[in-house]
gemmi code that builds the backbone of each chain (N, CA, C; Angstrom):
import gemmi

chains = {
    "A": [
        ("UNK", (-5.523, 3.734, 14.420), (-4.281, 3.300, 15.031), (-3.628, 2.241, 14.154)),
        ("UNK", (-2.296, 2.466, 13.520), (-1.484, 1.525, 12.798), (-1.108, 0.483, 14.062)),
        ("UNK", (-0.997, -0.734, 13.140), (-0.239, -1.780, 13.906), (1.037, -1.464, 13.804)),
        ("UNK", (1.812, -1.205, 12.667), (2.732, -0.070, 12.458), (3.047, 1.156, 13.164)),
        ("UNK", (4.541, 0.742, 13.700), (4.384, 2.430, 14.245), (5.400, 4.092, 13.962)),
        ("UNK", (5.172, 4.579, 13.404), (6.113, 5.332, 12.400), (6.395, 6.765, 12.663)),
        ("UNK", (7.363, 7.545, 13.005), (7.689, 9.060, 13.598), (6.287, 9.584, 12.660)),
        ("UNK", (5.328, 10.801, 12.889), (4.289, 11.626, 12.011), (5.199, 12.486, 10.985)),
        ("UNK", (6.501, 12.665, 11.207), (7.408, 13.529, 10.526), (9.107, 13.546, 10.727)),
        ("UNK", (9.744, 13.908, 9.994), (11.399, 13.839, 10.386), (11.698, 15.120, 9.418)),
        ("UNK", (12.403, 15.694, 9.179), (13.083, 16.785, 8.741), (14.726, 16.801, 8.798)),
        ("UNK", (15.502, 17.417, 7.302), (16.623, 17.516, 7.287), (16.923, 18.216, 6.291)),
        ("UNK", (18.238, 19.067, 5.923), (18.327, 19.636, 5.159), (19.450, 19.090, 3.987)),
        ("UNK", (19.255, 19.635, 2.988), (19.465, 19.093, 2.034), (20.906, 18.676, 2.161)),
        ("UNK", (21.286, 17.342, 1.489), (22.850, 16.880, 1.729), (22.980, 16.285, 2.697)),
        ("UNK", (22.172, 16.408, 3.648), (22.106, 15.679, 5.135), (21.361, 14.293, 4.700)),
        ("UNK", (21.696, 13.823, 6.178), (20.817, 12.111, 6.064), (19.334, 12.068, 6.961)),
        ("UNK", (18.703, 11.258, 6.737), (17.417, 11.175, 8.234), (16.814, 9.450, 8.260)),
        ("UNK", (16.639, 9.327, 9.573), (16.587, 7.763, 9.776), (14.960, 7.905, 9.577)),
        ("UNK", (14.034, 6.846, 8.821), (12.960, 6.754, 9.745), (12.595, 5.458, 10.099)),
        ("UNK", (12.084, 5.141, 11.389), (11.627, 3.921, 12.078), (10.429, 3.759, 12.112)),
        ("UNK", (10.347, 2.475, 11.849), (8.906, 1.788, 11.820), (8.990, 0.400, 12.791)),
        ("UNK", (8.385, 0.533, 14.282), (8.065, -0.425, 14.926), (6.822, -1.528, 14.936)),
        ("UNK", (7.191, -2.225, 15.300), (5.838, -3.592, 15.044), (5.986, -4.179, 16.506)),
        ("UNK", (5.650, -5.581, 16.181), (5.540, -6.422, 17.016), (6.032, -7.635, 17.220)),
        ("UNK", (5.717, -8.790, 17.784), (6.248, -10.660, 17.757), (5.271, -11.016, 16.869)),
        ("UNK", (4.154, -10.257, 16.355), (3.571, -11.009, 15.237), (3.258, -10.547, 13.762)),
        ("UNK", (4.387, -9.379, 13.629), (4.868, -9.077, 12.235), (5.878, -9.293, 11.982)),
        ("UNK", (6.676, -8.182, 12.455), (8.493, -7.726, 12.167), (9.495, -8.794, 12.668)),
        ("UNK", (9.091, -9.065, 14.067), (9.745, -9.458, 14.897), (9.067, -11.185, 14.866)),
        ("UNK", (8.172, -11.573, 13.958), (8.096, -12.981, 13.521), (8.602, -13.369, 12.498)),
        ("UNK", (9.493, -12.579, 12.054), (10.848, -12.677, 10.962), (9.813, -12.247, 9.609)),
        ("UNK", (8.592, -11.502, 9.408), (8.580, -11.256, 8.107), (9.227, -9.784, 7.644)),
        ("UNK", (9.211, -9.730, 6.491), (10.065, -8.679, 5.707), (9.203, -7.629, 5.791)),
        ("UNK", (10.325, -6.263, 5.498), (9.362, -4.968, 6.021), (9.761, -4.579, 4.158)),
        ("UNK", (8.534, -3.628, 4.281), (8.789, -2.793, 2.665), (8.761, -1.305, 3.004)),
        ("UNK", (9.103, -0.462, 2.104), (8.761, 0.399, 2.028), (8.639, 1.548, 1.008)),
        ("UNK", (7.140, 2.157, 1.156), (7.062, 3.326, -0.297), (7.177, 4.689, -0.018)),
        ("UNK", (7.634, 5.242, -1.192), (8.094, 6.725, -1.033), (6.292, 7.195, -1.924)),
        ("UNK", (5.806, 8.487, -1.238), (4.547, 8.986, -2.169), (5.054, 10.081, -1.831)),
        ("UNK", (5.199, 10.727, -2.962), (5.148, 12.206, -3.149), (4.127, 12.715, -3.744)),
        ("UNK", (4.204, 14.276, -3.001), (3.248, 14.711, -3.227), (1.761, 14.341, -4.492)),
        ("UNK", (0.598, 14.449, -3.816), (-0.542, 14.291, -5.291), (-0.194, 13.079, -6.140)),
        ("UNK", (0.672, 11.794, -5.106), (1.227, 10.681, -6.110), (0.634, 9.247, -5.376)),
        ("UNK", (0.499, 8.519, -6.226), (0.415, 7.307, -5.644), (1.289, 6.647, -5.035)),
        ("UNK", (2.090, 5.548, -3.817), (2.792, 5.101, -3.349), (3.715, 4.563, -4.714)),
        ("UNK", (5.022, 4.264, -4.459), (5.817, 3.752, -5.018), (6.945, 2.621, -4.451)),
        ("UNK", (6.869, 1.700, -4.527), (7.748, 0.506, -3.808), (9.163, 1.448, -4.071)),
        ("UNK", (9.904, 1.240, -2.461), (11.419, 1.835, -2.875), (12.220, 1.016, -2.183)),
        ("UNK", (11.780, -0.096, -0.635), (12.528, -0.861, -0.231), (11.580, -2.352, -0.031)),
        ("UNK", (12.296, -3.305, -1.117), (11.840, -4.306, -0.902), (11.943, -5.483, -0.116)),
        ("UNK", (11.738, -6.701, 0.849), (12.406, -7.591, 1.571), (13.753, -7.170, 2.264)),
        ("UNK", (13.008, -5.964, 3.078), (14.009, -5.175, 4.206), (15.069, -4.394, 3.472)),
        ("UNK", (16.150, -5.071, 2.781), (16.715, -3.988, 2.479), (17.076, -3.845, 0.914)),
        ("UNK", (16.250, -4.430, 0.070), (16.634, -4.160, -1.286), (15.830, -3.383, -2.079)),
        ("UNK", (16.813, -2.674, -3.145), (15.854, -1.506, -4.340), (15.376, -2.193, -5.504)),
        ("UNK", (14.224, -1.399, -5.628), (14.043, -2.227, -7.232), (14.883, -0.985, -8.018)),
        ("UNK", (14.832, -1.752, -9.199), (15.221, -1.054, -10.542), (14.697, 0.125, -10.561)),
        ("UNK", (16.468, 1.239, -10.303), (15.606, 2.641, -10.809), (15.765, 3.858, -9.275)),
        ("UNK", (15.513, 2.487, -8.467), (15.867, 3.767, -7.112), (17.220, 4.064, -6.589)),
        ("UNK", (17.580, 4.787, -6.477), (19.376, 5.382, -5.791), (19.266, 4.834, -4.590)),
        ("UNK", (21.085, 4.184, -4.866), (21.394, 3.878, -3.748), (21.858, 5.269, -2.530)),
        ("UNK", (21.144, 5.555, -2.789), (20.919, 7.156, -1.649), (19.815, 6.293, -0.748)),
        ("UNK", (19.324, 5.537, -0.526), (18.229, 4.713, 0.231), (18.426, 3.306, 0.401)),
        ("UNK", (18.400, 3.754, 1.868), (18.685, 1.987, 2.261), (17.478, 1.479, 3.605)),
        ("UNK", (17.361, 0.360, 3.664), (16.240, -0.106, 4.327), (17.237, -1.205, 5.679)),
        ("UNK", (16.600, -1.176, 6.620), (17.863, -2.388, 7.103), (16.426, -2.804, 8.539)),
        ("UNK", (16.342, -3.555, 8.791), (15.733, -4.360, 10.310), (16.666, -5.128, 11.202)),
        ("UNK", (15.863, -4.894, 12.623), (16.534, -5.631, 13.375), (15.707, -6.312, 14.311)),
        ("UNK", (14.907, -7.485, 15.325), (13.875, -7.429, 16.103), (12.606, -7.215, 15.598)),
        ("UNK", (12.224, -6.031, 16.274), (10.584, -5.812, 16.048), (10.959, -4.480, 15.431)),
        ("UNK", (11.805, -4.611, 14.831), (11.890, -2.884, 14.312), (12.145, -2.976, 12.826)),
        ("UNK", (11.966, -2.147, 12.170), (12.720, -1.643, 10.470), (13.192, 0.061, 10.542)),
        ("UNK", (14.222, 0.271, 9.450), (14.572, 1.570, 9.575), (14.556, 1.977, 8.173)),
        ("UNK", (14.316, 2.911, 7.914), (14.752, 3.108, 6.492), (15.692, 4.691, 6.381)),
        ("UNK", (16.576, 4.729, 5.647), (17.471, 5.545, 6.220), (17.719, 6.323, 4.095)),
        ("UNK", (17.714, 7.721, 4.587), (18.297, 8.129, 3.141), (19.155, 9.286, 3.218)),
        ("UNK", (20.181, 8.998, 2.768), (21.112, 10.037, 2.753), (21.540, 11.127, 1.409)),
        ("UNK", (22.153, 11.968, 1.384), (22.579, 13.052, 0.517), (21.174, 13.475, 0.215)),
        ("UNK", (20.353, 13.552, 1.138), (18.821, 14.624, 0.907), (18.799, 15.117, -0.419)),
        ("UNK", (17.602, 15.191, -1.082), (17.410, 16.249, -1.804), (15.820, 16.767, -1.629)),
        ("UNK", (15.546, 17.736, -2.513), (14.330, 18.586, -2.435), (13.038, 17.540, -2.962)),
        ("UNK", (14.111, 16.818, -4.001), (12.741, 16.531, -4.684), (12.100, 14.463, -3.567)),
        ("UNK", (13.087, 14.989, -2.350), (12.749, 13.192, -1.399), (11.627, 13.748, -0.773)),
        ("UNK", (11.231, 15.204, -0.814), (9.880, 15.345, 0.159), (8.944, 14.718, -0.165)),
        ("UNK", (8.289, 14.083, 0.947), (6.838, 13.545, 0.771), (6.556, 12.749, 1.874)),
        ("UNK", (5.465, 11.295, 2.155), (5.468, 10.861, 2.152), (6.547, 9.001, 2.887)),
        ("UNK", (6.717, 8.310, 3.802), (6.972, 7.240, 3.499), (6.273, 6.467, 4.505)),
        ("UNK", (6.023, 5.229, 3.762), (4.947, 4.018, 4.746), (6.120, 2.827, 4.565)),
        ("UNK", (5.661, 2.053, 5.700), (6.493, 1.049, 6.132), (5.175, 0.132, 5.981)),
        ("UNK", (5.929, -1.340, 5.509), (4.699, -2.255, 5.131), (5.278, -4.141, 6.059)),
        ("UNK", (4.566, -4.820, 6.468), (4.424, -5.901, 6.640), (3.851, -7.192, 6.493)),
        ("UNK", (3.447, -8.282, 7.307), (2.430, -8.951, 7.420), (2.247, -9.068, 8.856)),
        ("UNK", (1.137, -9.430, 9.176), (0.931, -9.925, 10.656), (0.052, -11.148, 10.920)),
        ("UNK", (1.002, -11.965, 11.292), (0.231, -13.410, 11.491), (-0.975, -13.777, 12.091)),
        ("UNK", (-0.689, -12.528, 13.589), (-2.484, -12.574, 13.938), (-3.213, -12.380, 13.486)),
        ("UNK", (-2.998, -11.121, 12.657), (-4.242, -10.260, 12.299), (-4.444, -11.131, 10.758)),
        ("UNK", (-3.864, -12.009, 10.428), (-4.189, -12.888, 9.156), (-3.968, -11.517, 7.986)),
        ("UNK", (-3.249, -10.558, 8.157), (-3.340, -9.327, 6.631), (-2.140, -8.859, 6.803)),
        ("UNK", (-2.114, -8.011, 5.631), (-1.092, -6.802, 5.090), (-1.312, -5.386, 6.492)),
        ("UNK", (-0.455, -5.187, 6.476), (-0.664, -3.926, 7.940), (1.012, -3.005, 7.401)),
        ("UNK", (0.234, -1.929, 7.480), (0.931, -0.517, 7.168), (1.185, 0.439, 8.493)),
        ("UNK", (2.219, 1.045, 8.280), (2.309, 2.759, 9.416), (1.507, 3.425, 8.909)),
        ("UNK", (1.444, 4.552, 9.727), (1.052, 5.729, 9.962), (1.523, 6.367, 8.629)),
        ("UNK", (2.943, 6.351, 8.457), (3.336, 7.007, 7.443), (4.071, 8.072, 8.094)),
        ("UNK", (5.192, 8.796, 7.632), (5.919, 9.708, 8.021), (6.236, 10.789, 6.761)),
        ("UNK", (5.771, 12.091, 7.618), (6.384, 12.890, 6.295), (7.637, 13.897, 6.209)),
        ("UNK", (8.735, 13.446, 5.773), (9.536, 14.035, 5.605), (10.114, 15.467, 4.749)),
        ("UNK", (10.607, 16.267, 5.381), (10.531, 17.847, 4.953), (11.866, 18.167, 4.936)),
        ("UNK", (12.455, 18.525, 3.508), (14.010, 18.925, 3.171), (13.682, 20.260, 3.508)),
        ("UNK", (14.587, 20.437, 4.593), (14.816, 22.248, 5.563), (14.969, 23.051, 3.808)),
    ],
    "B": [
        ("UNK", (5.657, -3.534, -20.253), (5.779, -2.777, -18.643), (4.254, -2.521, -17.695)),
        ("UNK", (3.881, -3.270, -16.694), (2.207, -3.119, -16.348), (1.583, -2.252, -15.731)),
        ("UNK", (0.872, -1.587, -16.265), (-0.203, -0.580, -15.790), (-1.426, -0.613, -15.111)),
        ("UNK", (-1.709, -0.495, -14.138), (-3.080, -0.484, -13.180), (-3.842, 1.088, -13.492)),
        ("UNK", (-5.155, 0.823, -13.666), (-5.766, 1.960, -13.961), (-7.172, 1.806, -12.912)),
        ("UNK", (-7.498, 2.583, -11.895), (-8.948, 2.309, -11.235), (-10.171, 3.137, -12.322)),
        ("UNK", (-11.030, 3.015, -11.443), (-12.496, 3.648, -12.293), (-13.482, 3.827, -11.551)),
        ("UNK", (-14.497, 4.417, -11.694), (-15.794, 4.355, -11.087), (-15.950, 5.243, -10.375)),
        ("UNK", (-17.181, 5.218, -9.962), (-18.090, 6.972, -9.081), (-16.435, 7.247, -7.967)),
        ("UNK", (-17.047, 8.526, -8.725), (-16.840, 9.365, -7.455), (-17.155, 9.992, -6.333)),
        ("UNK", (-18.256, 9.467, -6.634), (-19.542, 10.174, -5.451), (-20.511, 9.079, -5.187)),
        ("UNK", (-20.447, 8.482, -4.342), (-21.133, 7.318, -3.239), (-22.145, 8.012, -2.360)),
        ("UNK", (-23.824, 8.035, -2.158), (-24.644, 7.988, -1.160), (-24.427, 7.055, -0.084)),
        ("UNK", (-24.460, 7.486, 1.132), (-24.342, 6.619, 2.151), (-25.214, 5.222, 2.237)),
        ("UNK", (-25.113, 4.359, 2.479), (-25.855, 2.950, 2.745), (-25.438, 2.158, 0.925)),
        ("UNK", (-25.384, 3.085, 0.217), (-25.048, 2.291, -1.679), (-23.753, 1.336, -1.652)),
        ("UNK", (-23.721, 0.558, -2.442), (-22.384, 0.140, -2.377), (-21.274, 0.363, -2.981)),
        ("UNK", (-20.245, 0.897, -2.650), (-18.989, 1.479, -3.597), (-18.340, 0.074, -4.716)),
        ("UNK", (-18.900, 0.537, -5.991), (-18.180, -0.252, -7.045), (-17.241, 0.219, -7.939)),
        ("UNK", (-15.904, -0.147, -8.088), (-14.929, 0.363, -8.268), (-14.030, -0.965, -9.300)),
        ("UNK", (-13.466, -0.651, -10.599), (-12.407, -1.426, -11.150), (-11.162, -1.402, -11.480)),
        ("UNK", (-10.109, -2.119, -11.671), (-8.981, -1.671, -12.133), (-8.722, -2.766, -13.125)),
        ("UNK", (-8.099, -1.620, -13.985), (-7.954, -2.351, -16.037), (-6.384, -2.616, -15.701)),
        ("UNK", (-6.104, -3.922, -15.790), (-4.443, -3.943, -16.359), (-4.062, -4.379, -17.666)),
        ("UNK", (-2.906, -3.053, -18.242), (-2.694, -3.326, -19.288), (-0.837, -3.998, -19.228)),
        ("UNK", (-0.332, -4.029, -20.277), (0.866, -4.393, -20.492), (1.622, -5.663, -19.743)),
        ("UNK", (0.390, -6.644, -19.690), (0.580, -7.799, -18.800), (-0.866, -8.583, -18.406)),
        ("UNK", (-1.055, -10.221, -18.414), (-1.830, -10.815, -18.112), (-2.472, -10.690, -16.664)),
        ("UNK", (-3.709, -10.693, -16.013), (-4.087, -10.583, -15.051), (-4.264, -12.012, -14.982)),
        ("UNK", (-3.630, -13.418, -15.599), (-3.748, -14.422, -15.342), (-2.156, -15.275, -15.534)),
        ("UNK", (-1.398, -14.205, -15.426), (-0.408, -14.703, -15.551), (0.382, -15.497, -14.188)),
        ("UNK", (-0.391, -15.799, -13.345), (-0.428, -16.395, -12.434), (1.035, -16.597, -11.582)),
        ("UNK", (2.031, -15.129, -11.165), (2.812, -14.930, -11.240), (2.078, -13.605, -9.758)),
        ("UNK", (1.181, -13.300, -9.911), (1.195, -12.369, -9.480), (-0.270, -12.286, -8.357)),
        ("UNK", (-0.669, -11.660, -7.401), (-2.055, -11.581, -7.037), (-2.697, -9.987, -7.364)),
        ("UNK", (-3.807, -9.959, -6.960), (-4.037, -8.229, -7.312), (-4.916, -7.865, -6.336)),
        ("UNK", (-4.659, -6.616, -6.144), (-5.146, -5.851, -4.739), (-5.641, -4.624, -4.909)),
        ("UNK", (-6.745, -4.316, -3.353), (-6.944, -2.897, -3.305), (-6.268, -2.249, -1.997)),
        ("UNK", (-5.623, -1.210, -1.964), (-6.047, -0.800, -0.979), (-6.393, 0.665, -0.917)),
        ("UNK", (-6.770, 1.160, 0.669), (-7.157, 2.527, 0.577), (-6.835, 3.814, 1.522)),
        ("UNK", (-6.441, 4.895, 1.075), (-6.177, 5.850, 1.850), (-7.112, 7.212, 2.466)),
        ("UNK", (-7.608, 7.124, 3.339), (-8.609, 7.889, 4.105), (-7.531, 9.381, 4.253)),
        ("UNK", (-8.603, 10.933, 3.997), (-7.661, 11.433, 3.890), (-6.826, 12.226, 5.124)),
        ("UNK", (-5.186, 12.567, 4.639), (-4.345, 12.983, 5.423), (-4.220, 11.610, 6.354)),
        ("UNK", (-4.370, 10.343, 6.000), (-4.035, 9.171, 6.641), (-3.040, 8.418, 6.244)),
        ("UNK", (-2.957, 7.046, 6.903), (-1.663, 5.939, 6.225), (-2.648, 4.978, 5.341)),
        ("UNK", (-2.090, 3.952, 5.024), (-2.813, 3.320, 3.835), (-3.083, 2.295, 4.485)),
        ("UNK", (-4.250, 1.596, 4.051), (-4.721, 0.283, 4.525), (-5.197, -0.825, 3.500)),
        ("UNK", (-4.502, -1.895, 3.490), (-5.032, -2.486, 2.764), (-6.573, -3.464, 2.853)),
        ("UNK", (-7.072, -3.895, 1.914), (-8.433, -4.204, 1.772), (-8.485, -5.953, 1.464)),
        ("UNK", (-7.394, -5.758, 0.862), (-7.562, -7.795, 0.197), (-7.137, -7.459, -0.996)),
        ("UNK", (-6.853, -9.038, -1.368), (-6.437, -9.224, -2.705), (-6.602, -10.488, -3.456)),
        ("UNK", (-6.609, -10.792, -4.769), (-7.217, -11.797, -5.362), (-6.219, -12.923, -6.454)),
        ("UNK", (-6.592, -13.650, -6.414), (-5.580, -14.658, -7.657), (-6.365, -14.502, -8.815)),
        ("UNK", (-5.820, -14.788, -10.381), (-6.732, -15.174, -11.241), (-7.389, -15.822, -11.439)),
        ("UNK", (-7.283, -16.923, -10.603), (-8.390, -18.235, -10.203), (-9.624, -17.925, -9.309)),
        ("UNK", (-9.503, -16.904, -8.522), (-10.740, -16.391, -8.092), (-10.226, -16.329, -6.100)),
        ("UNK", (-9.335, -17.057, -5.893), (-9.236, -16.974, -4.275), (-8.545, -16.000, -3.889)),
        ("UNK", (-9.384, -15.394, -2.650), (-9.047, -13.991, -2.332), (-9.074, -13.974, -0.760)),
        ("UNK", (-8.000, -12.900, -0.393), (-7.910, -12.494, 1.102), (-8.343, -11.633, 1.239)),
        ("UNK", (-8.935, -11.213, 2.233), (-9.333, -9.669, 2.663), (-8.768, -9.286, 4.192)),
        ("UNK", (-8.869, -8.109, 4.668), (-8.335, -7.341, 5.814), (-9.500, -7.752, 6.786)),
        ("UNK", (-9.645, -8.491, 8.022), (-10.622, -8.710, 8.620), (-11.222, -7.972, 9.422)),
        ("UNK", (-10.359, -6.600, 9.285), (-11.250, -5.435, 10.241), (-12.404, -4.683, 9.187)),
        ("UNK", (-12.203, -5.029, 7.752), (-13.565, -4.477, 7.517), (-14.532, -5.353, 7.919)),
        ("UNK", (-14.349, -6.391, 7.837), (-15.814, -7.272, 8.506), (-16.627, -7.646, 7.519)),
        ("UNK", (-16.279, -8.058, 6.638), (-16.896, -8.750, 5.229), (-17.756, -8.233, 4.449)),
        ("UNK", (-17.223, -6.949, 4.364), (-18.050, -5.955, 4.228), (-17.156, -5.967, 2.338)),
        ("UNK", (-15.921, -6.001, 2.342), (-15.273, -6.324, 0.726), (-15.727, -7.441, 0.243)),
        ("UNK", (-15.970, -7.053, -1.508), (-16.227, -8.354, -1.938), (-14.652, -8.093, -3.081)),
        ("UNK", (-14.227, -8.614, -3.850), (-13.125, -8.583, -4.749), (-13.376, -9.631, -5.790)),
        ("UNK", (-13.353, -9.468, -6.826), (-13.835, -10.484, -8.396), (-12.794, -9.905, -9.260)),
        ("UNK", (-12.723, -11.267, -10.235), (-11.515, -10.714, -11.408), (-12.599, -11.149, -12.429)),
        ("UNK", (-12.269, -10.600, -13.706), (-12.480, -10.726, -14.915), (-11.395, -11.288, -15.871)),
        ("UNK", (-11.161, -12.282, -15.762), (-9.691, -12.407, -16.864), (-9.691, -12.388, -18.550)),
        ("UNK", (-11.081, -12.608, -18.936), (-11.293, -11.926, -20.315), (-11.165, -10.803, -20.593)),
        ("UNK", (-11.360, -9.780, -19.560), (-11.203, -8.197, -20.044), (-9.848, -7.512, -19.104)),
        ("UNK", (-9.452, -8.708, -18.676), (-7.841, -8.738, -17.586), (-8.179, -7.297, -16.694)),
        ("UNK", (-9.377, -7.410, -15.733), (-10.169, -6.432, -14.909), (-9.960, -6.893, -13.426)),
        ("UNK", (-10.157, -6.419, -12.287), (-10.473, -7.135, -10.946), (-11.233, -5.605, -10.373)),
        ("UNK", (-12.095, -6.260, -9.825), (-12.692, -5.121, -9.246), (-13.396, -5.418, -7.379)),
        ("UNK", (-13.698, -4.326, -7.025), (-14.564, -4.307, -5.892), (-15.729, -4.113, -5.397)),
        ("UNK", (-15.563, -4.574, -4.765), (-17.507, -3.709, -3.960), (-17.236, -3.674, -2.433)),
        ("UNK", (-17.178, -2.400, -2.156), (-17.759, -2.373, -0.343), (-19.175, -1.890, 0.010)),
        ("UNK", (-19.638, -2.896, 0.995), (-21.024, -2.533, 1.231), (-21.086, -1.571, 2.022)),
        ("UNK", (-22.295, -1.108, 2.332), (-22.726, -0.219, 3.797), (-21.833, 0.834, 3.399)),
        ("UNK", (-21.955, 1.589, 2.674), (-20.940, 2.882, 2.997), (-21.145, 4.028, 3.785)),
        ("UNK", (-20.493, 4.329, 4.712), (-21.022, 5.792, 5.043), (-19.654, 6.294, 5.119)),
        ("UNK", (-19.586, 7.812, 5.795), (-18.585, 8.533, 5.599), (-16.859, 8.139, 5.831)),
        ("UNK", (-16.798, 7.090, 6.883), (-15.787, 6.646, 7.175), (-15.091, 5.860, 5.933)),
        ("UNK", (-15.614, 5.924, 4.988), (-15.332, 5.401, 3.754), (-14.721, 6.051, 2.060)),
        ("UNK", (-15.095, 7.196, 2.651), (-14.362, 7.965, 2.086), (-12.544, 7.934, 2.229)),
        ("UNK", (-12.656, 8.237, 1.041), (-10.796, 7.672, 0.431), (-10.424, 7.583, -0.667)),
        ("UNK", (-9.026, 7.426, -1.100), (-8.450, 7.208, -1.765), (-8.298, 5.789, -2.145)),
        ("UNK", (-8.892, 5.109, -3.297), (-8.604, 3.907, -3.340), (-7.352, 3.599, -4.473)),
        ("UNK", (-7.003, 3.100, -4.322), (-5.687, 2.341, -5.369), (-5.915, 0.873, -5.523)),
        ("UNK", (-5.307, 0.499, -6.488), (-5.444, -0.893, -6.904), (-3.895, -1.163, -7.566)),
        ("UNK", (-3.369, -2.103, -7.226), (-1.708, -2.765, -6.846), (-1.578, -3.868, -7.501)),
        ("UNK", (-0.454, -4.106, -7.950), (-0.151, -6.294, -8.413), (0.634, -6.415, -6.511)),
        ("UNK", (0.250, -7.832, -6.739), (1.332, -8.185, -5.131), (2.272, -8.915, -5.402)),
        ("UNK", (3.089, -9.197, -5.067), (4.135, -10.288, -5.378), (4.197, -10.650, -4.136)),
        ("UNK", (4.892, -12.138, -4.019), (5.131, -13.159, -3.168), (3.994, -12.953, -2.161)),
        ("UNK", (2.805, -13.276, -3.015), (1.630, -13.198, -1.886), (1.134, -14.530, -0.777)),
        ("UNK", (2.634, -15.428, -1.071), (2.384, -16.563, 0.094), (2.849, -16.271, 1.322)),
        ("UNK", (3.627, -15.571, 0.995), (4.773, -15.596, 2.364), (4.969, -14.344, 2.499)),
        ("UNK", (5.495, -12.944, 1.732), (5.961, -12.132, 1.906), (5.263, -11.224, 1.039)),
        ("UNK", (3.776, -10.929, 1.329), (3.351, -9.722, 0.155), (3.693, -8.602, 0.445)),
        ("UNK", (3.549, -8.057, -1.290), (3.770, -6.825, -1.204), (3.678, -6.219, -2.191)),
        ("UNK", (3.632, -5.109, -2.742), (2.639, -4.633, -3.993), (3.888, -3.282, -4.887)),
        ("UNK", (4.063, -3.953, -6.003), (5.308, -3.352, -6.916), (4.525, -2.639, -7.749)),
        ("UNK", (3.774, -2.315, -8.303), (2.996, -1.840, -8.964), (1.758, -0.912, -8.263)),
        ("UNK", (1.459, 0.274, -8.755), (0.455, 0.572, -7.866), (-0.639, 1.792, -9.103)),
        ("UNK", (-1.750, 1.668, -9.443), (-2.583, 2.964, -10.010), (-2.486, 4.395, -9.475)),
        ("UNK", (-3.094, 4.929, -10.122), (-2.696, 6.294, -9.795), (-3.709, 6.694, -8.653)),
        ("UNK", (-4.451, 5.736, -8.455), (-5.864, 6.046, -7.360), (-6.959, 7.009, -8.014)),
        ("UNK", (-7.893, 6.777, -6.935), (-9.382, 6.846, -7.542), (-10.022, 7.625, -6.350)),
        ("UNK", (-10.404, 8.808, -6.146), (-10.801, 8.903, -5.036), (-12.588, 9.061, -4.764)),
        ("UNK", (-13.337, 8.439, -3.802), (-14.467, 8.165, -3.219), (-14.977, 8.938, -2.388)),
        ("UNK", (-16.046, 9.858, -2.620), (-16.336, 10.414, -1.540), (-17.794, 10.076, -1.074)),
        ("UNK", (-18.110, 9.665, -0.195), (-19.124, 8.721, 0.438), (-20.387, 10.106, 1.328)),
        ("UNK", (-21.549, 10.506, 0.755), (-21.666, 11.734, 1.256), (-23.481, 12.197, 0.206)),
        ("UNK", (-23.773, 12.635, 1.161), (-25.639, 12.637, 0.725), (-25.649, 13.540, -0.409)),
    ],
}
model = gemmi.Model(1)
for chain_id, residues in chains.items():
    chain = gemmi.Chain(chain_id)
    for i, (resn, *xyz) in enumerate(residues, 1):
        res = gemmi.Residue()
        res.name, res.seqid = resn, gemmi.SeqId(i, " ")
        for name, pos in zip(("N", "CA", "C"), xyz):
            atom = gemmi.Atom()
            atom.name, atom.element = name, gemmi.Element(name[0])
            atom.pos, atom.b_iso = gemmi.Position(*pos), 0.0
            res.add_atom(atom)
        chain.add_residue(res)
    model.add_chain(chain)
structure = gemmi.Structure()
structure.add_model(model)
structure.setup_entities()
C-alpha cells in the first residue's frame, strides 16, 4: 500500500490530453512539501520529468505540466504521443514517516 | 554529465545478505552538492525508496525496512553501496541507485542507473 495514491492506469489517444492524480495526506503534500514526478518507459529506469510541483528539467516538453493543490498533485500531459506510454510515479516526503514515499504508479496507454 | 552504474549478484539465497554497488562517473561522489541513494522496485510494483547517504558518511534510511539497510560510500573509488540483511523472497527487485538533490528539505533524485535486478530464491 503506497502512502501515495495514484489512478493503476489512464488512457488517451493520441493528440489528446490525460490528467493523472496523485493523493497524499497533512503529512506530505498537504504539509506544503513538493511533489515530483518520473516518466519510466518501458524496460527503463525512472526519469525525473516534474520537479518542485511544477517545473521541467532540461530537455522535457513543455507538453507536461505538473501543478498541486492541498493534499493533492496532478500531473497533466497534453498533445499525447505513442512514444508517452509507460509508466508515471508521483514522489514526496512525509514528515511522519521520517522518508521519501512514492505512488503506486500509473500506467498510461496511447489508444 | 553523471552516470550511476549498479553491480552485483543477481541471484541472492534466502537468509544471505544482498550486496550491491553503484560506480559514479562524470562527477565527484564528494562533491558535497549532492546525497546518494537506493531505491527499489518489486516486480509489476511502484518504487520504494531505501535511504540515502552524504559523502561524509550520514545516512537516512526508510524505517519500514527495520534496519535491516546498511548504506556506505567509498569516496576514493567515488562508490556507495548497500547491504540488506535477512533476505527472503519479498526482496526480490529491481534495485536502482540515484544522486538526490535538496536532500534537506525537498528530496529528490535527478539522476537515476539503469537498475540491477535481484532475485532472492534457493
Amino acid at each position: 500500500q503506497s502512502v501515495l495514491t495514484q489512478p493503476p492506469s489512464v488512457s488517451g489517444a493520441p493528440g489528446q490530453w490525460v490528467t493523472i492524480s496523485c493523493t497524499g495526506s497533512n503529512s506530505n503534500i498537504g504539509a506544503g512539501y513538493a511533489v515530483y514526478w518520473y516518466q519510466q518507459l518501458p524496460g527503463t529506469a525512472p526519469k525525473l520529468l516534474i520537479y518542485n510541483n511544477n517545473n521541467r528539467p532540461s530537455g522535457v516538453p513543455d507538453r507536461f505540466s505538473g501543478s498541486k493543490s492541498g493534499t493533492s498533485a496532478s500531473l497533466t500531459i497534453t498533445g499525447l504521443q505513442a512514444e508517452d506510454e509507460g509508466d508515471y510515479h508521483c514522489q514526496s516526503y512525509d514528515n511522519s514517516l521520517r522518508a521519501v514515499v512514492f505512488g503506486g504508479g500509473t500506467k498510461l496507454t496511447v489508444l | 554529465q553523471v552516470q550511476l552504474q549498479e553491480s552485483g549478484p543477481g541471484l541472492v539465497k534466502p537468509s544471505q545478505t544482498l550486496s550491491l554497488t553503484c560506480t559514479v562517473s562524470g562527477g565527484s561522489i564528494s562533491s558535497g552538492d549532492s546525497y546518494w541513494s537506493w531505491i527499489r522496485q518489486h516486480p509489476g510494483k511502484g518504487l520504494e525508496w531505501i535511504g540515502y547517504i552524504y559523502y561524509s558518511g550520514t545516512t537516512y534510511y526508510n524505517p519500514s525496512l527495520n534496519s535491516r539497510a546498511t548504506i556506505s560510500v567509498d569516496t576514493s573509488k567515488n562508490q556507495f553501496s548497500l547491504r540488506l540483511s535477512s533476505e527472503a523472497a519479498a526482496d526480490t527487485a529491481v534495485y536502482y541507485c540515484a544522486r538526490v538533490k535538496e536532500a534537506g528539505t525537498r528530496p529528490y533524485m535527478d539522476v537515476w542507473g539503469k537498475g540491477t535486478t535481484v532475485t532472492v530464491s534457493s
